[in-house]
C-alpha positions as CSV (number, residue, x, y, z in Angstrom):
1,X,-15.3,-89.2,-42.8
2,X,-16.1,-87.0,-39.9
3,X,-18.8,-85.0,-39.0
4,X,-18.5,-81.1,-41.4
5,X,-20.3,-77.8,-40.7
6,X,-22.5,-75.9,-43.1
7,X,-23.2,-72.5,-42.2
8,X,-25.6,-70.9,-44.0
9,X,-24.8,-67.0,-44.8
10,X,-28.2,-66.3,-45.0
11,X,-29.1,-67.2,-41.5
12,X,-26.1,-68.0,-39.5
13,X,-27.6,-71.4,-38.5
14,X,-24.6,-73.5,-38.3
15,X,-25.3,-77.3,-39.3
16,X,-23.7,-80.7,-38.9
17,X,-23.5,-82.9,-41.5
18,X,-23.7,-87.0,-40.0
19,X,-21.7,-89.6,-41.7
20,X,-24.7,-91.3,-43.2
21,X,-26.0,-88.2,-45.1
22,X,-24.4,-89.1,-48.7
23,X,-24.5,-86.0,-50.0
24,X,-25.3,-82.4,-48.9
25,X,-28.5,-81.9,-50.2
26,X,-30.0,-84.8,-47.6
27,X,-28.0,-83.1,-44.8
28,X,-29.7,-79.9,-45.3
29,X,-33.4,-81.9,-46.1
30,X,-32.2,-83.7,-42.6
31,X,-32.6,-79.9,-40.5
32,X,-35.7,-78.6,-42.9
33,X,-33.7,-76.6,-45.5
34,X,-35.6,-76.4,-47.9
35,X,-34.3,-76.7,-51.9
36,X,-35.1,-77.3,-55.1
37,X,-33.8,-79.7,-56.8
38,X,-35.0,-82.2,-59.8
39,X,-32.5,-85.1,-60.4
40,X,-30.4,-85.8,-56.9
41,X,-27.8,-87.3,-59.5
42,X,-25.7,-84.1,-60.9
43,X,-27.5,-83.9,-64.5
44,X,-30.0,-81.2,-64.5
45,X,-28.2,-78.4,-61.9
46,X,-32.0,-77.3,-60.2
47,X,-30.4,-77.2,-57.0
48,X,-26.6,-75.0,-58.2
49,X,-26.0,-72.8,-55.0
50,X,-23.0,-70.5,-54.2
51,X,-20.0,-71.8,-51.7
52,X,-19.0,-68.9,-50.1
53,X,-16.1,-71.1,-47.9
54,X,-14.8,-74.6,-47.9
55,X,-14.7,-77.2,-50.1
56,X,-16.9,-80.0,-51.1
57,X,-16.0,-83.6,-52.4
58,X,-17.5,-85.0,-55.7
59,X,-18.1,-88.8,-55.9
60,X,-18.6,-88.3,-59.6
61,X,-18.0,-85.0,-61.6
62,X,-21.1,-83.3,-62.2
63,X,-22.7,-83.4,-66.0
64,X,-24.5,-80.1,-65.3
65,X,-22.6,-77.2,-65.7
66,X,-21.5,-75.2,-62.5
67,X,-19.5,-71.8,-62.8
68,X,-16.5,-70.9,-59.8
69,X,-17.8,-70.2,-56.7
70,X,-21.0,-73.0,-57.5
71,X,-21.7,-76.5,-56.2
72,X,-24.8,-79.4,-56.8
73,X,-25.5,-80.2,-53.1
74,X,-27.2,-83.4,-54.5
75,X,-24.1,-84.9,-55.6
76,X,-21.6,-83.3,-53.0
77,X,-20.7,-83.7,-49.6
78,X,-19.1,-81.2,-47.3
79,X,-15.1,-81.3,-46.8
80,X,-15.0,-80.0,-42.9
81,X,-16.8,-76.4,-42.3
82,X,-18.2,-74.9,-45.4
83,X,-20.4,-72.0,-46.1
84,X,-23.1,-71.8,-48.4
85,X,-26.0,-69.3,-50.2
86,X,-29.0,-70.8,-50.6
């Protein structure tokens, strides 16, 4: 997989995602975003943001639930240049 983009609405800040980030919740830990989050495994949905643009890749579907327009950056990895809100 090559290197994706996140941008983050909220800022701008535009943020590369390294192959050996398994999911997009350690990429954004990686530059100091901060999130909250409980499980890192899909189950409890504490860290459900909103993509704005993109997609994302699921290793395993997600138990929590997650409405259109949501993603679980702990189980998820950016699919090229996404955008998200925090």
């Amino acid at each position: 997989m090559s290197r994706s983009v996140v941008i983050l609405r909220s800022s701008g800040s535009r943020l590369e995602c390294a192959e050996d980030h398994p999911n997009l919740l350690t990429a954004l830990e990686a530059h100091n975003v901060c999130v909250e989050f409980q499980c890192r495994e899909g189950y409890c949905g504490s860290c459900r943001m909103r993509l704005l643009k993109g997609e994302v890749d699921y290793a395993e579907t997600p138990l929590a639930f997650i409405q259109q327009g949501e993603i679980l950056p702990c189980c998820c990895r950016a699919k090229g240049e996404i955008e998200i809100e925090l």
